[in-house]
C-alpha positions as MATLAB code, in Angstrom:
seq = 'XXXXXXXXXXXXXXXXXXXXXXXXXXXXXXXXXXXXXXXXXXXXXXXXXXXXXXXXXXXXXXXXXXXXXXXXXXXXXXXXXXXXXXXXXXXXXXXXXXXXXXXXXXXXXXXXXXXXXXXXXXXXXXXXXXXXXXXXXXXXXXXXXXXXXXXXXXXXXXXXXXXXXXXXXXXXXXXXXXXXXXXXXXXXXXXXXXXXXXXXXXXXXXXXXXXXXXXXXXXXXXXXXXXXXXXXXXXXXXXXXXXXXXXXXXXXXXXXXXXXXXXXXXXXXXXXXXXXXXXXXXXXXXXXXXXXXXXXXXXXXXXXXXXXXXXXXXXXXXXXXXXXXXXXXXXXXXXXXXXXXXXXXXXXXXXXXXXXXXXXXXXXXXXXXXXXXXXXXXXXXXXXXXXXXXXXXXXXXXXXXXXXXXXXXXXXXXXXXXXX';
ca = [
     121.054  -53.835  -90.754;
     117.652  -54.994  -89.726;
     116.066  -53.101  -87.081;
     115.575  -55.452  -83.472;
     112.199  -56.927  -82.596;
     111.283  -55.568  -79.690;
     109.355  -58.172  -77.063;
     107.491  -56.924  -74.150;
     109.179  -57.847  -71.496;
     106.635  -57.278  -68.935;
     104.632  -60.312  -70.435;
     105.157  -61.966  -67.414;
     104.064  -59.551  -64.904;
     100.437  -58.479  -66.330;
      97.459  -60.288  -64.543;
      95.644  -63.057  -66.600;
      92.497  -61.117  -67.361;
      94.480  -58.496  -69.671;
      94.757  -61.268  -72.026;
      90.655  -60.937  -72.826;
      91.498  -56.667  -73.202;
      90.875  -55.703  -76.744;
      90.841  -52.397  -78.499;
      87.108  -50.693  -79.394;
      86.831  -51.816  -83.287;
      85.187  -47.951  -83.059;
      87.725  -46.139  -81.427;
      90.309  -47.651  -83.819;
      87.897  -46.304  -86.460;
      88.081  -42.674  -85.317;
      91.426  -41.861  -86.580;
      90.317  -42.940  -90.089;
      86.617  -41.708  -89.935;
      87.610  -38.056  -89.204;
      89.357  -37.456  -92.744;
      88.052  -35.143  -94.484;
      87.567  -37.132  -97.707;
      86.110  -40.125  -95.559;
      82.089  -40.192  -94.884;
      81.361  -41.685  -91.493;
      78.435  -43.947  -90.750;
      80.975  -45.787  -88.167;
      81.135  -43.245  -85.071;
      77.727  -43.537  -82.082;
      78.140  -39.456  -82.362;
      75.413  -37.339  -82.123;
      75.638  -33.861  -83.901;
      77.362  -31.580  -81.733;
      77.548  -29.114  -84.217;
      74.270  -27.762  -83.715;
      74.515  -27.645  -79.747;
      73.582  -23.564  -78.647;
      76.973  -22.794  -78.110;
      76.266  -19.108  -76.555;
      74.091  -21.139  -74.292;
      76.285  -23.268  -73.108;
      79.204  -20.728  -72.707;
      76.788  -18.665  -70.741;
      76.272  -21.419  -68.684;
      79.764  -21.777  -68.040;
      80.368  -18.161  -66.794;
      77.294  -18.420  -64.722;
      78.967  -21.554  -62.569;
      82.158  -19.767  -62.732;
      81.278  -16.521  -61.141;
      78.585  -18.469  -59.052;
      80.804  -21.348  -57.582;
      84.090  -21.142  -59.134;
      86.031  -22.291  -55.957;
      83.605  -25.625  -55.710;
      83.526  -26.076  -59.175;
      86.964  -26.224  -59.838;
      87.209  -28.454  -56.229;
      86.963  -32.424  -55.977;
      83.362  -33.519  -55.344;
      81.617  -36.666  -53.487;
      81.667  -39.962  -55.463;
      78.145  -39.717  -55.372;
      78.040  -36.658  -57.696;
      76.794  -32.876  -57.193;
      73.275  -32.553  -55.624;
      72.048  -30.390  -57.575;
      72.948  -32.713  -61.131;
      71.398  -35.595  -59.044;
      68.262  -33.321  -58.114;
      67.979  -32.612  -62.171;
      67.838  -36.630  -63.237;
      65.355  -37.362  -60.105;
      63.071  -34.748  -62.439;
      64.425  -36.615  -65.424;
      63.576  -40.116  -64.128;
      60.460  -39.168  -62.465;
      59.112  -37.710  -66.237;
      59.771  -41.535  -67.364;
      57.695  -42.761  -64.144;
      60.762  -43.838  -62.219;
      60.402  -42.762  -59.118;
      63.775  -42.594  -56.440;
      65.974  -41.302  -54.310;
      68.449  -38.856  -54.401;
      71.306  -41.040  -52.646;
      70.273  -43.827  -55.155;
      71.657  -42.367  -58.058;
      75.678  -42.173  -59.107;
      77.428  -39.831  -61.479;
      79.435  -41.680  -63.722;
      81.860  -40.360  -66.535;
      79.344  -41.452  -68.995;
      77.844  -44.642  -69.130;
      80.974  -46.375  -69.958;
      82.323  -46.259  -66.645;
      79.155  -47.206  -65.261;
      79.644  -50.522  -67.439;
      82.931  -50.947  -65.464;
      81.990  -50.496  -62.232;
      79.158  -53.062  -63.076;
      81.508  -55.076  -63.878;
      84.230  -54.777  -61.046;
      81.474  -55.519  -58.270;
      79.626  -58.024  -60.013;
      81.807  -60.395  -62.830;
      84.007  -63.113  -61.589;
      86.621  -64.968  -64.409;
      84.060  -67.360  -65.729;
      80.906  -65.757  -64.704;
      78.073  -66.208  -67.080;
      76.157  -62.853  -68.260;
      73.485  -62.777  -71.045;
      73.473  -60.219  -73.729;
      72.215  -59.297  -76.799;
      72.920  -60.309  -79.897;
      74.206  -58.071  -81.400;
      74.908  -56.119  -78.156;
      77.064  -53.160  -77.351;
      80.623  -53.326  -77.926;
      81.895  -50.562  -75.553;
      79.451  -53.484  -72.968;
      81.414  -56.467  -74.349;
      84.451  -55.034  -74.054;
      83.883  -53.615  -70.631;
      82.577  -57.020  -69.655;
      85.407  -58.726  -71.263;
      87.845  -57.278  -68.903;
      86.401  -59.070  -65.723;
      86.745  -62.332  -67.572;
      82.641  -63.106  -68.182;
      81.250  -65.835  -70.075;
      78.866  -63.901  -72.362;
      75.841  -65.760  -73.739;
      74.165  -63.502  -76.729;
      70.481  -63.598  -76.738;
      69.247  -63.264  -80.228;
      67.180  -59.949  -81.333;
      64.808  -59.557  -84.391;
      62.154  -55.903  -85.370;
      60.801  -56.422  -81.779;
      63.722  -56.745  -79.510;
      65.267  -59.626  -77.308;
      63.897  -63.052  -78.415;
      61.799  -64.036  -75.346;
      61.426  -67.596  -76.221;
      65.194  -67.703  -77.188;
      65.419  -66.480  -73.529;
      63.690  -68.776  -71.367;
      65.557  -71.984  -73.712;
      68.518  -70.276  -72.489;
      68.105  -69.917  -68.369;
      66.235  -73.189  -68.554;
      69.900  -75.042  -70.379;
      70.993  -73.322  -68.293;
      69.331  -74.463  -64.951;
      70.047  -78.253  -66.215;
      73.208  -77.599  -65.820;
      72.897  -76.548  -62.952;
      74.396  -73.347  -63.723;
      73.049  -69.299  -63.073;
      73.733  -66.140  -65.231;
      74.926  -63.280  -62.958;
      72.665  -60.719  -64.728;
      70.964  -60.056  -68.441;
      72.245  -56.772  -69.983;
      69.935  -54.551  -72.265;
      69.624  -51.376  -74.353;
      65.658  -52.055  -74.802;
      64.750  -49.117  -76.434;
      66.476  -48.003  -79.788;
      69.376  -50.879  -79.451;
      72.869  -49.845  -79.895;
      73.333  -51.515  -82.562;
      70.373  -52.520  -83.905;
      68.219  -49.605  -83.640;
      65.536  -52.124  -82.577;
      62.952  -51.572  -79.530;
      61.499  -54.313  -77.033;
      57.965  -54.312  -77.755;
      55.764  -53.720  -74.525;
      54.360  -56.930  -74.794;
      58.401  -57.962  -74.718;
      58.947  -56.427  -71.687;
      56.181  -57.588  -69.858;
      57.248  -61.017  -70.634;
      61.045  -60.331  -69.930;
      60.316  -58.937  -66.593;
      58.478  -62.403  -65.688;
      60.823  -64.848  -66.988;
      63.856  -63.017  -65.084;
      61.681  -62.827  -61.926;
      60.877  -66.719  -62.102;
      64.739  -67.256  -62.458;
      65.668  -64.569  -59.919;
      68.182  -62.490  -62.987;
      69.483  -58.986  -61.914;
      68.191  -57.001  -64.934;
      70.581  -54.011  -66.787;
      69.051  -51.671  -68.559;
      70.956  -49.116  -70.286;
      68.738  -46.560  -71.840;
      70.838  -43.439  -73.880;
      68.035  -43.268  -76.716;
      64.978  -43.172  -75.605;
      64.254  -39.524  -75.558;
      65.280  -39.753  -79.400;
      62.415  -41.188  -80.041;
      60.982  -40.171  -83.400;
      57.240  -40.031  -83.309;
      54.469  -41.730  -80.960;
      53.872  -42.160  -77.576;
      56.419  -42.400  -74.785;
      57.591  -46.831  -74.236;
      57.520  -47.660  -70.496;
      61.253  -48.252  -69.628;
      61.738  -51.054  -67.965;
      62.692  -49.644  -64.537;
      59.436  -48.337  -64.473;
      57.986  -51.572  -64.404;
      60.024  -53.064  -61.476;
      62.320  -50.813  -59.201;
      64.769  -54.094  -58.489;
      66.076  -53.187  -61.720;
      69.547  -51.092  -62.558;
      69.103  -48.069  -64.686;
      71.813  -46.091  -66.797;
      71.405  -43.096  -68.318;
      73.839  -40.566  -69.673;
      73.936  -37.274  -70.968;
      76.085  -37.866  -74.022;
      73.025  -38.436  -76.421;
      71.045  -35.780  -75.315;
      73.680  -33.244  -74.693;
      77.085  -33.684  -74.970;
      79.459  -36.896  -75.138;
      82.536  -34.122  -74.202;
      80.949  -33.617  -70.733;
      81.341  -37.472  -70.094;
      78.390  -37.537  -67.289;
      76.038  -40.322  -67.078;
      74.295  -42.088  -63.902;
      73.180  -45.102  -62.489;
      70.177  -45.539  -60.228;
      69.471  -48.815  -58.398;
      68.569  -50.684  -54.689;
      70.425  -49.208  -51.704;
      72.897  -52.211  -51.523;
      73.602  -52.342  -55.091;
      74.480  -48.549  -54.996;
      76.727  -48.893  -52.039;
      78.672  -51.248  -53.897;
      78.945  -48.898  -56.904;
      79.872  -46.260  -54.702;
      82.968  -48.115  -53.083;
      84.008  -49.143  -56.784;
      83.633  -45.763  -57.710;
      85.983  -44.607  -55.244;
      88.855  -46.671  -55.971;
      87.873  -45.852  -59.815;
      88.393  -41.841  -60.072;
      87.560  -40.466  -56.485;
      84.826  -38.055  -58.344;
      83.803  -36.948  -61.323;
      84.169  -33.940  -62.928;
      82.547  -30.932  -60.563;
      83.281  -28.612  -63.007;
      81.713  -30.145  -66.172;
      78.518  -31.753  -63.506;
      77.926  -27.920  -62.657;
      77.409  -26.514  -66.207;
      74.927  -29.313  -67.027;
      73.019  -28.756  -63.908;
      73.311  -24.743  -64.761;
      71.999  -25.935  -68.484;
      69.392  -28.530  -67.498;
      67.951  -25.949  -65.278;
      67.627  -22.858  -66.731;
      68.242  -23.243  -70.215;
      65.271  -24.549  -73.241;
      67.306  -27.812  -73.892;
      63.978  -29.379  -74.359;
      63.345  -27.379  -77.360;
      66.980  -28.068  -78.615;
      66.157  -31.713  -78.207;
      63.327  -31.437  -80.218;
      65.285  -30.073  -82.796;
      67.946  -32.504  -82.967;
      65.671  -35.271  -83.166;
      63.605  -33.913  -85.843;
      67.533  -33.607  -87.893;
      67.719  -37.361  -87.097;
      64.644  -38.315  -88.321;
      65.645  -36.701  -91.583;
      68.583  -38.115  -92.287;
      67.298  -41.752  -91.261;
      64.562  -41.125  -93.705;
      67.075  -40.431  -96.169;
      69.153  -43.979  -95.380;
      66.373  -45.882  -95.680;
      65.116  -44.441  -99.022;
      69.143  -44.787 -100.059;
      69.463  -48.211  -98.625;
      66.157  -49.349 -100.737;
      67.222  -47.484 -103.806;
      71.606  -48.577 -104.047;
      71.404  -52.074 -102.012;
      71.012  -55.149 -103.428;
      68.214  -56.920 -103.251;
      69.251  -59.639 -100.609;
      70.414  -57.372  -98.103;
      68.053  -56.397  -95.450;
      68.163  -53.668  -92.289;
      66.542  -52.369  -89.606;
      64.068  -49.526  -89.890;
      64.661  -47.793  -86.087;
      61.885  -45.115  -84.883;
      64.222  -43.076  -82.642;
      68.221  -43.703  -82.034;
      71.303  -43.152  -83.902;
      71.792  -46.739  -85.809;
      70.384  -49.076  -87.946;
      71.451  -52.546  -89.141;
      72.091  -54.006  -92.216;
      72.187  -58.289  -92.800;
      73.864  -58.661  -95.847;
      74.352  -62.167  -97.899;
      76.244  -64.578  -96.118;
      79.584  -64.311  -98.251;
      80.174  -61.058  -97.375;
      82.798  -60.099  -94.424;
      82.146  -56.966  -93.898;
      85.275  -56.575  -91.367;
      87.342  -57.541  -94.660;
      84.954  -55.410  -97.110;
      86.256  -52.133  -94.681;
      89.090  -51.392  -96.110;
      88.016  -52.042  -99.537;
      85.167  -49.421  -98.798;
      87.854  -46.872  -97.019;
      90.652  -46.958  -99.466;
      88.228  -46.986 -102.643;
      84.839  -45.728 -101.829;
      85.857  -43.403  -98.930;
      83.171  -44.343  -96.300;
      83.523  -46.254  -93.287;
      81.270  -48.297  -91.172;
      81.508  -50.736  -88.020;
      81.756  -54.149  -88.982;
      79.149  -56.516  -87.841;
      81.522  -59.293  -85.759;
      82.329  -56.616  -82.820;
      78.956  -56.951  -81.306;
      79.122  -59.951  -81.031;
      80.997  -61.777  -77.704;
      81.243  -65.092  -80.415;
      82.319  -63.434  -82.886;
      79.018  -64.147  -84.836;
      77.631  -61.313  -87.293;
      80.590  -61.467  -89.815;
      77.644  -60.234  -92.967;
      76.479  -57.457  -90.985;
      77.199  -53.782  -89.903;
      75.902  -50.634  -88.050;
      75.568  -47.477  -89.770;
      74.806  -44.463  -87.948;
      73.136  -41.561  -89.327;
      73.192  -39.013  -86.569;
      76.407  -37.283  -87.549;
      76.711  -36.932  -91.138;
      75.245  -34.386  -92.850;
      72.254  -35.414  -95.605;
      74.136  -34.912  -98.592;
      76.648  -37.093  -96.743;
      74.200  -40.021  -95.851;
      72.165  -39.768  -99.459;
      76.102  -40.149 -101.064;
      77.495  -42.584  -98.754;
      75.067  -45.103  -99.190;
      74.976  -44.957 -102.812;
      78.763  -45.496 -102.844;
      78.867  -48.453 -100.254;
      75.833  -50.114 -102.233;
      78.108  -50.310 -105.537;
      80.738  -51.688 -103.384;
      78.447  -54.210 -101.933;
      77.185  -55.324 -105.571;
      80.633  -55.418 -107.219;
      81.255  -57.589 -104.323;
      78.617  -59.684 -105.081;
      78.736  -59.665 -109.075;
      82.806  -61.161 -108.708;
      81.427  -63.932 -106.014;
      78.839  -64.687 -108.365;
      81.111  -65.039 -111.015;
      84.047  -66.913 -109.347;
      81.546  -69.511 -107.961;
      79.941  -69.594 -111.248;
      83.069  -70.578 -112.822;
      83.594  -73.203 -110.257;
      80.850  -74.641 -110.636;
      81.154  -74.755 -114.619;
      84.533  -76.330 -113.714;
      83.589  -78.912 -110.909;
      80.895  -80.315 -113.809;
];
């Protein structure tokens, strides 16, 4: 006997905007990715393997026997003064310059996304994105029902020009984007950064057409060589800024922030509250303990340095097993690059091909996308696998990618013959 199909029968009941909900094409990844006998270019982890774990359990005791009680006590929405009092010094090295009651703790940028969101996106609202943009952004902004409009990017950021066609189609129609989101520097996924002379000119063109600016900036203390690039925040204090912790410490702690204009912030704070009531006191106490009396400078450093390396190593593996007509991005800080490859490959269908047979996954280009553009493309990360891993793993998914294109060749070949 055939086992029932089972309906949900709470179809009825669920509000219209769960209908635009969609899994993370990442976290569906994860299960997969952590195999042992699978190398991962799909996960945005950096390498907590090398975080000073005496350090950091140290730092744990300290709060403990310090503040134990607190700690282990709700805390204001806001966040714990003495975290907030650690990203003003943070902020203020990148010449942004605040207050302490304008900045929220979030649990990591992602809820910051959703708050966003909740107190700015009605159904239908218009946003403008990258494109490609980031998916954990799409999806959060999916929820709220938005009307995303990707902006295109190329090796120097957000197409200005393609920018200023849009909000001007847009003004004949008489209609207004509700904000433009970002990640200027070192693009999730792109590794791409606005130029300065790109964010000079952004800053103008959203100022003539009075656009609430996003920036979301996890990468750009992983920045691999060369002077510090103004963020844009620094530029014009109207703007939002999110940060996070999870790229320069840990992703587990699940702390980032948002600083912005009083009114904005009181907003954020309400959401907030009706979100999660506070974040975690205990986990915000240990990074404050860390940030402030522990070398995590110097353990930056470090990591970087073992990101450089193993991007080095991609792109020398990229130029040596790719074919010739594929083409990526060469990123000078981050944890991604991104590789255009010819237009008949799907690289969403390739994925299992390149699981099942040459045991290495990747994020398939289409889920940075709100159109579902970006079929030929994906994002590779090098932060987290090892270099023997990343030397290996591209050589494997390169002779997948030509045996790919050596059958299309030869199937269209033969049509061709045939059609003459």
């Amino acid at each position: 006997m055939s086992p029932k199909i089972k309906f949900d029968k709470w179809t009825d009941l669920y509000a219209k905007r769960t209908v635009a909900l969609r899994s993370s094409a990442i976290r569906d990844l994860f299960i997969v990715a952590s195999r042992p006998d699978i190398i991962s270019f799909a996960g945005g982890m950096p390498d907590t393997r090398s975080l000073p774990m005496e350090m950091i359990a140290e730092a744990t005791k300290k709060v403990l026997r310090k503040e134990g009680a607190a700690a282990l006590q709700y805390g204001s929405s806001e966040g714990h003064p003495g975290l907030r009092e650690c990203i003003l010094k943070l902020l203020a090295e990148d010449d942004i310059h605040t207050d302490l009651d304008d900045i929220i703790i979030t649990d990591g940028g992602q809820q910051a996304l959703d708050l966003l969101g909740k107190i700015f996106i009605d159904p239908n609202d218009t946003i403008i994105v990258e494109g490609p943009s980031y998916v954990g952004a799409i999806q959060a902004f999916s929820g709220y029902q938005a009307n995303m409009i990707s902006v295109p990017l190329d090796e120097n950021g957000l197409s200005i020009d393609s920018l200023s066609q849009t909000l001007g189609d847009l003004k004949k129609r008489n209609q207004k984007a509700k904000f433009i989101y970002l990640v200027p520097s070192f693009s999730n996924p792109a590794g791409v950064t606005l130029s300065p002379e790109r964010r000079e000119a952004l800053l103008k063109i959203t100022k003539k057409h009075d656009l609430l600016v996003i920036e979301d900036d996890p990468y750009s203390r992983l920045k691999f060589g060369g002077g510090k690039i103004p963020t844009l925040r620094s530029m014009d204090d109207s703007l939002i800024y999110m940060g996070t912790f999870s790229k320069i410490f840990s992703p587990g702690m699940r702390l980032g922030w948002i600083t912005a204009p009083k009114p904005i912030i009181e907003k954020l704070n309400f959401a907030k509250q009706a979100s999660n009531l506070c974040s975690s006191s205990f986990t915000q106490r240990i990074v404050e303990e860390y940030f402030t009396n522990y070398p995590w400078q110097s353990y930056l450093e470090k990591q970087t340095a073992l990101y450089k390396e193993r991007r080095d190593i991609m792109l020398k593996s990229l130029e040596k097993f790719f074919p010739s007509d594929a083409r990526w991005t060469k990123p000078e800080g981050g944890l991604f690059l991104w590789v255009t490859l010819p237009k008949f490959i799907n690289t969403a269908e390739l994925l299992a091909k390149s699981i099942n047979e040459a045991k290495v996954a990747y994020v398939p280009g289409e889920a940075f996308f709100a159109d579902g553009s970006g079929k030929n493309c994906m994002r590779l990360n090098f932060s987290y696998p090892n270099k023997e891993q990343v030397a290996e793993g591209i050589k494997r998914l390169g002779e997948l990618i030509k045996s790919q294109t050596k059958l299309y060749k030869t199937f269209t070949g033969k049509l061709r013959l045939n059609n003459d």
